[in-house]
TORPA-4810 file (N, C-alpha, C, O; in nm, 3 decimals):
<nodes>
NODE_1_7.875_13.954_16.723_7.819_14.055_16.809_7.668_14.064_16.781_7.626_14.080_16.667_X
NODE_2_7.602_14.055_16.869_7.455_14.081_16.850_7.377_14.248_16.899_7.277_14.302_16.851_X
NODE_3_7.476_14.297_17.020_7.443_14.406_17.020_7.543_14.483_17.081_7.611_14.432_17.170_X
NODE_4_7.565_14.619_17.038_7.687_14.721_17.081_7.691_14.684_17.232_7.602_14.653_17.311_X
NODE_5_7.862_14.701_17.249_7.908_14.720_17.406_7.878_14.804_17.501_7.867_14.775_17.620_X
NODE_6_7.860_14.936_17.439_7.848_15.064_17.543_7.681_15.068_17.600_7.583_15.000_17.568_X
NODE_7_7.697_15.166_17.686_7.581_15.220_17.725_7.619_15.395_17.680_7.510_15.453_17.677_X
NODE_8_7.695_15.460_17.656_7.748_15.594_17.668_7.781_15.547_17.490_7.816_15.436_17.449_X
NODE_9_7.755_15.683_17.402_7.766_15.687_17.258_7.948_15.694_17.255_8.020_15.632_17.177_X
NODE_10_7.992_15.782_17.357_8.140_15.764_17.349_8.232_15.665_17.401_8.355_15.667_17.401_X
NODE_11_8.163_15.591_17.439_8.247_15.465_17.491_8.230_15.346_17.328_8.270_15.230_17.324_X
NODE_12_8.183_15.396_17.253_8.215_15.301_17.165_8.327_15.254_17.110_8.409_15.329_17.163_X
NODE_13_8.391_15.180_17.038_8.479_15.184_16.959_8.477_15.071_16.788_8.464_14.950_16.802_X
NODE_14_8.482_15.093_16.735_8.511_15.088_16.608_8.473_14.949_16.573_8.479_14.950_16.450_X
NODE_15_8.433_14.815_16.616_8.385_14.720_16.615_8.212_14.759_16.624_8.121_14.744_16.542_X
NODE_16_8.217_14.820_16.775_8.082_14.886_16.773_7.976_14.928_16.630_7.872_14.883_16.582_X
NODE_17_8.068_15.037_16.601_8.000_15.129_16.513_7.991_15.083_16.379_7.907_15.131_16.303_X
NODE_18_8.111_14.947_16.321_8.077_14.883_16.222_8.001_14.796_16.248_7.968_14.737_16.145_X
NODE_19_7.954_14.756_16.339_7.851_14.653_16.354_7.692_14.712_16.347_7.592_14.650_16.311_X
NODE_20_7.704_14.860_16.399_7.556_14.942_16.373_7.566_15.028_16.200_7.491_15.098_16.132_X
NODE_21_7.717_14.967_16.188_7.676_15.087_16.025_7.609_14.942_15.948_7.516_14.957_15.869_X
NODE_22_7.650_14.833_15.971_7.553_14.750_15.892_7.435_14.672_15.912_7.388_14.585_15.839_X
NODE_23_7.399_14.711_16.005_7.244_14.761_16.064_7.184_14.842_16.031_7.068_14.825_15.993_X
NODE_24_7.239_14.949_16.034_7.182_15.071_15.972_7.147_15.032_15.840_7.032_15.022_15.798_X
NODE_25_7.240_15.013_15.784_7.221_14.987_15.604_7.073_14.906_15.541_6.986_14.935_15.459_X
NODE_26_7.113_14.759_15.654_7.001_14.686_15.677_6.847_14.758_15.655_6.772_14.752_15.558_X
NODE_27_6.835_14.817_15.767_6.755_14.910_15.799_6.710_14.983_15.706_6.593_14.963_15.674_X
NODE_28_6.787_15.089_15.635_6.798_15.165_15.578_6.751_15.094_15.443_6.727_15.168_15.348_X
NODE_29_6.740_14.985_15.432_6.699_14.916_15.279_6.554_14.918_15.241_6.507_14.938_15.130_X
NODE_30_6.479_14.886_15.381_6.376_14.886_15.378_6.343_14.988_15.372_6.232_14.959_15.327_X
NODE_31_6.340_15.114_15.379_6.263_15.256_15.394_6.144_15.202_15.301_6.032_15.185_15.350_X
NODE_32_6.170_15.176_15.162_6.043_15.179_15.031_5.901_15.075_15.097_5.778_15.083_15.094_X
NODE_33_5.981_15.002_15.141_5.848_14.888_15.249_5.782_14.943_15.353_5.662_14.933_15.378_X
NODE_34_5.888_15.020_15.431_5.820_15.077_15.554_5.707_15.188_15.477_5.592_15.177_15.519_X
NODE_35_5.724_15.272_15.392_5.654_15.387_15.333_5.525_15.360_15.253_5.428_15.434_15.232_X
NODE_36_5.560_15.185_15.198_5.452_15.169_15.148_5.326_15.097_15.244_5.205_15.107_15.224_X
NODE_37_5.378_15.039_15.326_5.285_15.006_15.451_5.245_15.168_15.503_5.127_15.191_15.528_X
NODE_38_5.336_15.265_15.516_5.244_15.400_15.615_5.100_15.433_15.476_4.981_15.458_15.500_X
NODE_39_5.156_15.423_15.359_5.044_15.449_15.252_4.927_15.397_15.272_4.823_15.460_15.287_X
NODE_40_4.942_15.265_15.273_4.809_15.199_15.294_4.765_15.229_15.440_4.652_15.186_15.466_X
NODE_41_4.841_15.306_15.563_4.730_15.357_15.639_4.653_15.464_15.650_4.584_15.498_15.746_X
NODE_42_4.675_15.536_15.505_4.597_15.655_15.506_4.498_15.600_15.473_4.407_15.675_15.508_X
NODE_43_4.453_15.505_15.422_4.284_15.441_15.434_4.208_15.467_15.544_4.085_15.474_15.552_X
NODE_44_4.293_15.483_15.628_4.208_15.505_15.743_4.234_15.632_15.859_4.185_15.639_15.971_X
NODE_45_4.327_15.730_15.791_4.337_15.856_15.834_4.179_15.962_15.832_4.066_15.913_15.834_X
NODE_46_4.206_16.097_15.829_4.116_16.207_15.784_4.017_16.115_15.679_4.026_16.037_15.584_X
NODE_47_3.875_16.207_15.800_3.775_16.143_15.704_3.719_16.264_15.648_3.783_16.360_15.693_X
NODE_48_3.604_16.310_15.550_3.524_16.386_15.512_3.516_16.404_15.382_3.425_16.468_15.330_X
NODE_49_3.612_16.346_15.318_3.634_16.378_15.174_3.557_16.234_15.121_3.540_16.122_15.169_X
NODE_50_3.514_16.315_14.971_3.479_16.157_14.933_3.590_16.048_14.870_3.558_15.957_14.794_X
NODE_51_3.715_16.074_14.913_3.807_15.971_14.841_3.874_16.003_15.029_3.849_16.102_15.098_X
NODE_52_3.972_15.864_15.073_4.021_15.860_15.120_4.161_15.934_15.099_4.188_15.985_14.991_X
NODE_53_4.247_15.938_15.205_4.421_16.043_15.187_4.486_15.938_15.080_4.556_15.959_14.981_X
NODE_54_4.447_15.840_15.127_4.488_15.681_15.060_4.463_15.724_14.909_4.554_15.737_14.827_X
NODE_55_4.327_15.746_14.882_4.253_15.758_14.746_4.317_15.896_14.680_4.350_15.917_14.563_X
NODE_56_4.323_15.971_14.779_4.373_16.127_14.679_4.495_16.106_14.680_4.546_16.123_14.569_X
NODE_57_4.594_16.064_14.796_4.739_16.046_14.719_4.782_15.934_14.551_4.852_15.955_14.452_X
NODE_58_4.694_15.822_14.595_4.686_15.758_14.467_4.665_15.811_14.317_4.716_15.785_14.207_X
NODE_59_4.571_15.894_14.363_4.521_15.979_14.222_4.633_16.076_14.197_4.645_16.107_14.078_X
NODE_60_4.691_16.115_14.254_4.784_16.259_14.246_4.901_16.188_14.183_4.972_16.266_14.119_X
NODE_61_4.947_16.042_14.183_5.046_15.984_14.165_5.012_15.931_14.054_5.093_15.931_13.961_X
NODE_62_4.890_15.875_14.041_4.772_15.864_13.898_4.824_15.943_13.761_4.877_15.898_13.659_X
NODE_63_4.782_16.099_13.806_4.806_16.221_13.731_4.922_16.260_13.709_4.941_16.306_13.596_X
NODE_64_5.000_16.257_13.771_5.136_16.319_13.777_5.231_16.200_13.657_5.327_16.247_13.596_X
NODE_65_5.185_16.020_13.630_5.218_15.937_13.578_5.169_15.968_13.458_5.250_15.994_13.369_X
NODE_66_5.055_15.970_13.435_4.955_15.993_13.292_4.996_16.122_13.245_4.954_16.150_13.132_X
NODE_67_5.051_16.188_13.289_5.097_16.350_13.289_5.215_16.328_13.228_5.251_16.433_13.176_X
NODE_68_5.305_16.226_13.209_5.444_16.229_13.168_5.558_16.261_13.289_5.674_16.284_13.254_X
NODE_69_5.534_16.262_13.386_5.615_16.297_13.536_5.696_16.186_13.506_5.660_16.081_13.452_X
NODE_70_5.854_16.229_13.562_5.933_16.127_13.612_5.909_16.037_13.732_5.794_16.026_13.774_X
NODE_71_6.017_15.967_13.794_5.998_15.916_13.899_5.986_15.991_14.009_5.900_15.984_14.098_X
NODE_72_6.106_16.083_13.993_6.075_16.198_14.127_5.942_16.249_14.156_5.902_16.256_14.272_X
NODE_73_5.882_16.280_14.070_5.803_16.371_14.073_5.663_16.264_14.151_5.604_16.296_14.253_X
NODE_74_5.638_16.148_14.079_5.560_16.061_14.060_5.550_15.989_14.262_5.446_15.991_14.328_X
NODE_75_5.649_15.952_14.297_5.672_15.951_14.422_5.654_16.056_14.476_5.538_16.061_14.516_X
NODE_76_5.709_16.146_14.499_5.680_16.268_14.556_5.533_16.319_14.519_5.500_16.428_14.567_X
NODE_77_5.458_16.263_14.454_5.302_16.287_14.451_5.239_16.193_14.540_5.137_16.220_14.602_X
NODE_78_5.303_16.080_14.546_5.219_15.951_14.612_5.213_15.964_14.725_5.121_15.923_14.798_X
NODE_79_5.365_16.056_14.774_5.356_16.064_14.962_5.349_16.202_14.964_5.438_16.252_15.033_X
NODE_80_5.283_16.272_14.918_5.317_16.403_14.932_5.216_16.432_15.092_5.245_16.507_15.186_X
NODE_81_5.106_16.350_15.075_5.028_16.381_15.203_5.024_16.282_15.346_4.940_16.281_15.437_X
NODE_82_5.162_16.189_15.327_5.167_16.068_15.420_5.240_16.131_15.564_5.284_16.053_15.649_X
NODE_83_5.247_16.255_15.578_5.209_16.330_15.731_5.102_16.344_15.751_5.081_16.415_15.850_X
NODE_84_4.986_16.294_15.682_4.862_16.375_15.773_4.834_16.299_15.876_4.809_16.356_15.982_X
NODE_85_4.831_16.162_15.872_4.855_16.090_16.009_4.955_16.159_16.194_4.954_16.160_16.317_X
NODE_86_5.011_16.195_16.091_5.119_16.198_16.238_5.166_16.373_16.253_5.257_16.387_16.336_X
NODE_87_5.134_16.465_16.207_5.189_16.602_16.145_5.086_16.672_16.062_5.131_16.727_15.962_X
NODE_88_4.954_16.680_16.083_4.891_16.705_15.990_4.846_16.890_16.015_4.741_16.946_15.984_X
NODE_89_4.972_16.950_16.083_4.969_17.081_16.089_5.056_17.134_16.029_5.069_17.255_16.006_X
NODE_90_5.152_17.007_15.988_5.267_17.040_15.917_5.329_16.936_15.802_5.449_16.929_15.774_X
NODE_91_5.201_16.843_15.730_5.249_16.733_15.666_5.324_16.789_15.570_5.439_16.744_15.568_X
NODE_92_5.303_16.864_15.496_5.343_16.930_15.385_5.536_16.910_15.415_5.610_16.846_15.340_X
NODE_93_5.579_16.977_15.533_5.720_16.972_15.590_5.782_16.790_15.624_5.885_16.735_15.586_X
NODE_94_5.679_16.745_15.699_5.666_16.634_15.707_5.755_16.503_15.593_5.852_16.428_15.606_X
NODE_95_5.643_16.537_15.474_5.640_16.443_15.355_5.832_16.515_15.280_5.922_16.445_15.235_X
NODE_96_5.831_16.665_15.295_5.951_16.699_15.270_6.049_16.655_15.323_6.145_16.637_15.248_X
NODE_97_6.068_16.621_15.464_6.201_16.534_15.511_6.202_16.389_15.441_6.309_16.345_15.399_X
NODE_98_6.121_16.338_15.432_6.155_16.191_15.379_6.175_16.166_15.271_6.229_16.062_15.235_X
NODE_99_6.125_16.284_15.174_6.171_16.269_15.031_6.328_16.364_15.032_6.409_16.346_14.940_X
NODE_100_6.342_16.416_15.090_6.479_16.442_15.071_6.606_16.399_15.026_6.674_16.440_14.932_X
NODE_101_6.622_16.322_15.097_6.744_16.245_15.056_6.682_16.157_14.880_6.746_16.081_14.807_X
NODE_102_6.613_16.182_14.871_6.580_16.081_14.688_6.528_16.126_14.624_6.470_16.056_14.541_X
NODE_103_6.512_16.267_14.618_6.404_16.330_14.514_6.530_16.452_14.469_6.618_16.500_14.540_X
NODE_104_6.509_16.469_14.373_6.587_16.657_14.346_6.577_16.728_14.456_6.547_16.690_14.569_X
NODE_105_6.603_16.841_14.415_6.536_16.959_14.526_6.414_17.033_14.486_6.337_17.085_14.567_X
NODE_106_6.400_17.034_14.342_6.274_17.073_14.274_6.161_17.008_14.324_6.044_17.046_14.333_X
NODE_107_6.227_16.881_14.363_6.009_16.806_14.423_6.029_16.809_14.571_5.924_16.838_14.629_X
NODE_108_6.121_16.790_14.643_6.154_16.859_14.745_6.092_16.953_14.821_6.053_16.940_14.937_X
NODE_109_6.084_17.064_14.738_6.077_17.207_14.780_5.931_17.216_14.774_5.872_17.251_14.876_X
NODE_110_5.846_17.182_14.638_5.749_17.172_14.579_5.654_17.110_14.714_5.573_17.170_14.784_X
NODE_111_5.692_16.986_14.718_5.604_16.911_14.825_5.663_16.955_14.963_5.652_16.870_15.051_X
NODE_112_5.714_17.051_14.993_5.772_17.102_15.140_5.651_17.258_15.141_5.647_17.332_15.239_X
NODE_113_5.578_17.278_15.035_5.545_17.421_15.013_5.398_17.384_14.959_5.323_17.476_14.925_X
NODE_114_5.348_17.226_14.950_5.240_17.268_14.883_5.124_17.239_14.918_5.032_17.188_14.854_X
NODE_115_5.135_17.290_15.068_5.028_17.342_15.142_4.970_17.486_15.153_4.852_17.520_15.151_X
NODE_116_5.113_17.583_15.168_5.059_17.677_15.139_5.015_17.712_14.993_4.930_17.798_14.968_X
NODE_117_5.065_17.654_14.923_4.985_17.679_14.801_4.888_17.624_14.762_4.852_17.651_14.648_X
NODE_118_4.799_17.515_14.852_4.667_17.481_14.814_4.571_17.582_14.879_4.449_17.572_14.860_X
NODE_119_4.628_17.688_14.962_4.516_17.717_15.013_4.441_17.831_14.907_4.330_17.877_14.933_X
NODE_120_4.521_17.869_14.781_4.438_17.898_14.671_4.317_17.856_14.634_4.241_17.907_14.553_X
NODE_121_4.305_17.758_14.698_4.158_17.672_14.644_4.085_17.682_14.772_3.979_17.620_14.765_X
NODE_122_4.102_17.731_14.870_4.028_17.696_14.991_4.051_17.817_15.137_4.007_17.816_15.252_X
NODE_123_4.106_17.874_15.091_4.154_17.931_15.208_3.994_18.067_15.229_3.919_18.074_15.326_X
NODE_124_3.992_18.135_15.128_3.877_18.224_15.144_3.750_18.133_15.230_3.667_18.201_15.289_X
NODE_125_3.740_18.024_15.234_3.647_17.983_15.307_3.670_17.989_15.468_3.586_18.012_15.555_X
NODE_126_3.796_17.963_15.479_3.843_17.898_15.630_3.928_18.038_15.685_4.025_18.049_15.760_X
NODE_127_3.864_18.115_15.630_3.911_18.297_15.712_4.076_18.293_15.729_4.134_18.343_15.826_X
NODE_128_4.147_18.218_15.608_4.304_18.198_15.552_4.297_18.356_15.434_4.216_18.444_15.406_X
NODE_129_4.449_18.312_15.393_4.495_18.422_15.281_4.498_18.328_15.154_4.599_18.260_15.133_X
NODE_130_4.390_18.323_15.069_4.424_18.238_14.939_4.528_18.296_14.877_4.543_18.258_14.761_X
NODE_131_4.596_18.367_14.912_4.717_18.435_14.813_4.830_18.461_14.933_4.890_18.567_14.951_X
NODE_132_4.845_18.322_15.020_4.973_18.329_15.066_5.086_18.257_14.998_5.193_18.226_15.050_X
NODE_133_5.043_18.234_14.860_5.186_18.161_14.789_5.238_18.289_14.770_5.352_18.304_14.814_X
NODE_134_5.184_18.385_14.716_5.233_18.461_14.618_5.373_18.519_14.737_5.397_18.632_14.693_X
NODE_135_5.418_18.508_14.793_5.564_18.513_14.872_5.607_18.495_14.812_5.681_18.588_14.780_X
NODE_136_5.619_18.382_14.735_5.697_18.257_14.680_5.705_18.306_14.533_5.781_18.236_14.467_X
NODE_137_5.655_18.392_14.474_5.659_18.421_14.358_5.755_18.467_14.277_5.752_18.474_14.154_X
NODE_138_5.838_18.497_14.349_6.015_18.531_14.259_6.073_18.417_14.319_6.194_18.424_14.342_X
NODE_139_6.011_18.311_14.351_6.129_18.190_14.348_6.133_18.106_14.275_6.020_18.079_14.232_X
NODE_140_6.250_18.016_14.216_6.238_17.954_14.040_6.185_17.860_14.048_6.176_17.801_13.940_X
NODE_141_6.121_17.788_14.169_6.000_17.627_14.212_5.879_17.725_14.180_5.790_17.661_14.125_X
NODE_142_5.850_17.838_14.194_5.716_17.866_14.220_5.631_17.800_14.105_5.528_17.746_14.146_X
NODE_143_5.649_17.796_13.994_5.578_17.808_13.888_5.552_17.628_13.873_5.456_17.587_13.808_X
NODE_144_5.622_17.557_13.922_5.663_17.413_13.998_5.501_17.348_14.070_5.416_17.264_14.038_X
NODE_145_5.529_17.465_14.202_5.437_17.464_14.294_5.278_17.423_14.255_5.195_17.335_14.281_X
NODE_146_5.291_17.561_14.164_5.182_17.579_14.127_5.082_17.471_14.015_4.964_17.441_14.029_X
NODE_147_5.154_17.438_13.930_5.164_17.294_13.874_5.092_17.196_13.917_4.977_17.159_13.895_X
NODE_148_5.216_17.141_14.012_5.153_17.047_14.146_5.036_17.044_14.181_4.938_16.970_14.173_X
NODE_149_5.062_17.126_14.215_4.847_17.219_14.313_4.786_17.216_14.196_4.713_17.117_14.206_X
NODE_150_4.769_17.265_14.083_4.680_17.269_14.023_4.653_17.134_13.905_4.542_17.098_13.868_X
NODE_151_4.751_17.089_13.871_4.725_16.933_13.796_4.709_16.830_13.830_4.653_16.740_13.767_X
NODE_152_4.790_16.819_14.011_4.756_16.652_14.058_4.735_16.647_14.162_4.732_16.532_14.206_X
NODE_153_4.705_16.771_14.274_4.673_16.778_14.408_4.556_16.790_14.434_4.497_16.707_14.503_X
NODE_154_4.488_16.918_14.372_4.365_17.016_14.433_4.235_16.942_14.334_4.115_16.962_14.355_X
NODE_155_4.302_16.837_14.204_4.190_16.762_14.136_4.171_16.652_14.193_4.090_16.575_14.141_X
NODE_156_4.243_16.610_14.321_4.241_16.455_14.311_4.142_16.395_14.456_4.171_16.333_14.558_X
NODE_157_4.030_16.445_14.408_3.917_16.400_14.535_3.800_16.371_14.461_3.696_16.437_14.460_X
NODE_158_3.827_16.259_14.394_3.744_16.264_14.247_3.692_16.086_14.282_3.758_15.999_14.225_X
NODE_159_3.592_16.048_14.361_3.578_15.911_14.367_3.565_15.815_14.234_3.589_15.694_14.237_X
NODE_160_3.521_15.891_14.112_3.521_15.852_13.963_3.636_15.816_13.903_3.638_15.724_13.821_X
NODE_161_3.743_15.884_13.938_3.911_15.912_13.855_3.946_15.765_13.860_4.006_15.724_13.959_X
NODE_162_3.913_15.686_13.765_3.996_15.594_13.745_4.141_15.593_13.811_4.227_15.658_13.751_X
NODE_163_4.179_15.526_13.928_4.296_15.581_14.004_4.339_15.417_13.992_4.279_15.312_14.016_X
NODE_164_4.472_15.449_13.943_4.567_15.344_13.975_4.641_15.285_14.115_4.706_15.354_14.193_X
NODE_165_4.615_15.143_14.127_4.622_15.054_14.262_4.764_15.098_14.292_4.847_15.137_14.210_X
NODE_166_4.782_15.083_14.454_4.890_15.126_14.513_4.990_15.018_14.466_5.109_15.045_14.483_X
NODE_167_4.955_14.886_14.402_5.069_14.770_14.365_5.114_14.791_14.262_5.196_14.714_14.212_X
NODE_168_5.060_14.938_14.183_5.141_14.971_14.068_5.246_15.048_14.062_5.330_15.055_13.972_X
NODE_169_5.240_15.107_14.163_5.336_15.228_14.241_5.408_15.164_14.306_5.476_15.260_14.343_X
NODE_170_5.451_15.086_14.351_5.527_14.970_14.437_5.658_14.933_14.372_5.746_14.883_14.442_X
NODE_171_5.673_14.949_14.270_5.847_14.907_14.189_5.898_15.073_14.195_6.016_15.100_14.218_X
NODE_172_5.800_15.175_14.173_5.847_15.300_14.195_5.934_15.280_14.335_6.047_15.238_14.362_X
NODE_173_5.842_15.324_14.398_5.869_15.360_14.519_5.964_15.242_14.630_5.972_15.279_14.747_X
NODE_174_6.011_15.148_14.605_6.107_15.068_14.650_6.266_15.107_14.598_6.372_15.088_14.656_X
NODE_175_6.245_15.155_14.498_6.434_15.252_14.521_6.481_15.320_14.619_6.590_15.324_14.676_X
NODE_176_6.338_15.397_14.636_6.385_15.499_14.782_6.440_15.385_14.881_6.476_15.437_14.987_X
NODE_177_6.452_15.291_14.881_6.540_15.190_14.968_6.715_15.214_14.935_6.793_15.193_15.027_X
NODE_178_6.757_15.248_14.829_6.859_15.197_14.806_6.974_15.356_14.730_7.095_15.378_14.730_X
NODE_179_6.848_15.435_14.673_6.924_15.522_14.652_6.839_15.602_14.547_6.748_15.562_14.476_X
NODE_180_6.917_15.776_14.560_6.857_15.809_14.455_6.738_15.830_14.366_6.791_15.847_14.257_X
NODE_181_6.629_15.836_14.351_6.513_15.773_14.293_6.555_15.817_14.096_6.550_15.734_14.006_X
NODE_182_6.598_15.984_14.077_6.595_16.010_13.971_6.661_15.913_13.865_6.754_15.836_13.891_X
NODE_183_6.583_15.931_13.709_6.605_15.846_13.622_6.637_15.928_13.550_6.626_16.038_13.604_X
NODE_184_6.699_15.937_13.379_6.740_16.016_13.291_6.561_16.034_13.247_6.482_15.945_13.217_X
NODE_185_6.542_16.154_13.254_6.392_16.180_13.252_6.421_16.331_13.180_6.515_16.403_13.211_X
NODE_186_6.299_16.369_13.053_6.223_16.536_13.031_6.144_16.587_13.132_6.057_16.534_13.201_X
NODE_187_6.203_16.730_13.129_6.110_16.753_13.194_5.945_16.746_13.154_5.907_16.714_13.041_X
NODE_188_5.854_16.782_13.267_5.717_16.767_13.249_5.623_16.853_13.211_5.507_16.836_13.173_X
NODE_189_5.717_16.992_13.234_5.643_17.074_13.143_5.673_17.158_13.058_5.585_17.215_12.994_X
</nodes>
């Protein structure tokens, strides 16, 4: 079979759908390839900063490694901003669906939220609430959040920071193909 019978999802039958579940799978292997190609197009996303999205996600994944971070965490730093291309009103939510399925829920949540919590660093300028995390403050990620934002996010526009090449991050981030990312890991802080 090269391609399903139906035109209508219910006219399938069971030849069909095993023939797209191992397609899918197919498919589904590559995610870590497809993600690391969208990486390298933040080189050429949002300009104004002196490091590229490319350059500050690198660094954040940099820090979060040199920091003692697991894998979760370490990935989930690298793409934390790979919506700003396509969602950049909502990358933060964005970068949270795709780490979903392979991260905890702790980096999850963290990188689903840590936009509003950068605007601690920035928001008094741009007529925002620098203290719209504090919502979030009786929840057991907050202290998570805050972390994030303040050790490997809100430092990492640093054209100096010795930042580690995206081909080092590349054995990381190719599990998310296959499953799972977490490793028997301490925590980081």
């Amino acid at each position: 079979m090269e391609i399903a019978k139906f035109t209508k999802m219910i006219d399938g039958d069971k030849e069909d759908y095993d023939f797209l579940e191992h397609l899918e799978k197919q498919y589904a292997s590559q995610v870590g390839e497809r993600l690391y190609s969208a990486l390298a197009e933040l080189d050429d996303s949002l300009s104004g900063y002196q490091v590229t999205r490319l350059e500050h996600s690198l660094q954040s994944a940099t820090r979060a490694y040199r920091d003692g971070a697991d894998i979760d965490w370490i990935v989930s730093a690298l793409i934390h901003d790979i919506g700003d291309v396509y969602a950049p009103y909502n990358h933060d939510q964005y970068a949270a669906v795709i780490l979903a399925p392979y991260v905890r829920e702790q980096c999850r949540w963290v990188i689903e939220k840590h936009g509003i919590f950068q605007r601690k660093y920035y928001a008094e300028h741009t007529n925002g609430d620098p203290d719209s995390r504090d919502r979030f403050s009786e929840h057991p990620l907050y202290d998570d959040a805050v972390y994030f934002c303040e050790m490997w996010d809100q430092t990492s526009f640093d054209p100096s920071y010795d930042t580690l090449p995206l081909t080092f991050f590349k054995p990381m981030l190719m599990p998310v193909s296959y499953t799972h990312l977490t490793l028997p890991t301490t925590p980081y802080v």
